[in-house]
C-alpha positions, 0 to 999 in steps of 0.5 A: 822498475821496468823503465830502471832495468831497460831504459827507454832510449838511453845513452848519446843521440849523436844527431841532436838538435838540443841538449841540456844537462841538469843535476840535483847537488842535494842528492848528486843524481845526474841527468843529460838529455838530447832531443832531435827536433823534426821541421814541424817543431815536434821531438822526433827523437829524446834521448838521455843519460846519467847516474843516480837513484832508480827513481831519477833514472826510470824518470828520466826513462818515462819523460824521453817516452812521454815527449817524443811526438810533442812540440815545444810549447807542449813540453814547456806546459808539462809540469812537475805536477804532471810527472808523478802521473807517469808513475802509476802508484803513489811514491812514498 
């Protein structure tokens, strides 16, 4: 609920290397995401925007957390597995 109410690093990194957007067509949730790479191959910066549920956008709030700091072949071996344990309780 924390990450839903105030959002870590949400809204536009206008000093992006790499965007991309995604969106769930199923239920209409809605995700962009900016990150600025350092010269050592890590995310300094991750940013995001979008609309949806409370649990798309406090997600999207946990990853920026969670991936600042990592490199690229780091983020590509953190799984959808991997996401339900940023949340802590079981979601039902």
């Amino acid at each position: 609920l924390d990450h839903y109410e105030d959002p870590y690093h949400r809204g536009e990194l206008t000093t992006a290397t790499h965007s991309h957007e995604g969106d769930n067509p199923l239920c209409g949730d809605v995700v962009h995401v900016d990150l600025k790479m350092g010269g050592d191959g890590k995310v300094n910066e991750a940013w995001f925007d979008g609309e949806g549920c409370v649990i798309s956008q406090a997600s999207a709030s946990m990853l920026m957390e969670k991936i600042e700091g990592m490199t690229k072949d780091e983020i590509k071996q953190f799984s959808a597995v991997a996401m339900p344990q940023l949340f802590g309780p079981k979601l039902t």
